[in-house]
N, C-alpha and C positions, 0 to 999 in steps of 0.2 A: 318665283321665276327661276329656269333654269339657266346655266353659264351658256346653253345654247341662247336661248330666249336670249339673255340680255346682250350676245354679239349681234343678234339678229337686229334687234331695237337699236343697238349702238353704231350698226352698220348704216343703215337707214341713212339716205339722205338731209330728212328732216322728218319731224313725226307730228302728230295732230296731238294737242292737249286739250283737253275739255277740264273746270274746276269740276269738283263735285259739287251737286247741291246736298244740306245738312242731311237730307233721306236718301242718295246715294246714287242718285241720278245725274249725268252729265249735261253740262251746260252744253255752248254753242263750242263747238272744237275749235283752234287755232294751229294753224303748222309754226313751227320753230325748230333750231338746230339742236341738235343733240348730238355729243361727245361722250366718249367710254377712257376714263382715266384714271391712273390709280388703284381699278379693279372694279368702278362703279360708273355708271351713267348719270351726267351733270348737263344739267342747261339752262341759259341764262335771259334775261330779257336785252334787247339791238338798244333796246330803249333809256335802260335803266328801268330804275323803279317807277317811271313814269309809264310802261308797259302796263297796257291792260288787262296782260292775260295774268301779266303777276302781280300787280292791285290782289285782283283775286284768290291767288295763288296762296302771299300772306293768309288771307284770310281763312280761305278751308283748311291749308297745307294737304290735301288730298285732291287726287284728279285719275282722269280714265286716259291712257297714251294710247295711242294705235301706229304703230308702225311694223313693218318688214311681215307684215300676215299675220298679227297679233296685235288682242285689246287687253289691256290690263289693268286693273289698277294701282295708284300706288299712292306712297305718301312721299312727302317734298320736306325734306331737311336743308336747313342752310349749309352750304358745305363750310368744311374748314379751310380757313385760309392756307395753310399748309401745303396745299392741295390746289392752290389757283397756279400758280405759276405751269403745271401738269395740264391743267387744265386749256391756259392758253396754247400752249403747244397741240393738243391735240385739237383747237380749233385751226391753227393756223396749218397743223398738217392736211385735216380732212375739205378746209373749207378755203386753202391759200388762192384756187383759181377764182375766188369772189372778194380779193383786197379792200375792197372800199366797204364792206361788210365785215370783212376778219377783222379789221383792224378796229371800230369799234365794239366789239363783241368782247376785246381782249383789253379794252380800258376801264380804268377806274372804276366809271359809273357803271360799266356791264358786272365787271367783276363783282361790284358789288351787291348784286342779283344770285348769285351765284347755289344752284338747286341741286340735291341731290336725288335724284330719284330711289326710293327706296321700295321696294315689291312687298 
């Protein structure tokens, strides 16, 4: 992925994730937010780990994103905690006009969801 590509994706208001299945094929897609922090694209489950798309997620560590005119795939690393505090702030810059969303997104249990998308 190129540093266009991934402002593209990182611009995006939210993007569609699908897991992969083990042969490489996408599941049923889901929209979620996505943030560009630190030099990378991260995104977390509203849910916590009780999110479904990241049940999943765990499991393959791989999936198909589509957003800003682009599908791709990628792999999903746990970020580093290092890295969350950056992380909150770019949710709360890009997603502040949705408070009752930011603000769980940037607790604990989101935090501790916390994906790196990697190309």
């Amino acid at each position: 992925m190129t540093t266009g590509e991934l402002e593209r994706i990182g611009e995006a208001e939210e993007i569609e994730i699908a897991r992969l299945r083990r042969d490489g094929t996408p599941r049923n897609a889901v929209p979620i937010w996505v943030v560009h922090a630190a030099g990378d694209l991260y995104v977390r489950s509203w849910r916590g780990a009780r999110g479904s798309w990241f049940r999943a997620a765990q499991d393959s560590r791989a999936a198909r994103v589509c957003a800003g005119g682009l599908e791709t795939d990628v792999a999903l690393e746990d970020a580093d905690d290092a890295v969350n505090d950056a992380i909150d702030d770019a949710y709360r810059l890009k997603y502040g006009r949705y408070p009752s969303y930011v603000e769980p997104m940037v607790a604990p249990k989101a935090r501790a969801t916390t994906l790196r998308l990697v190309p």
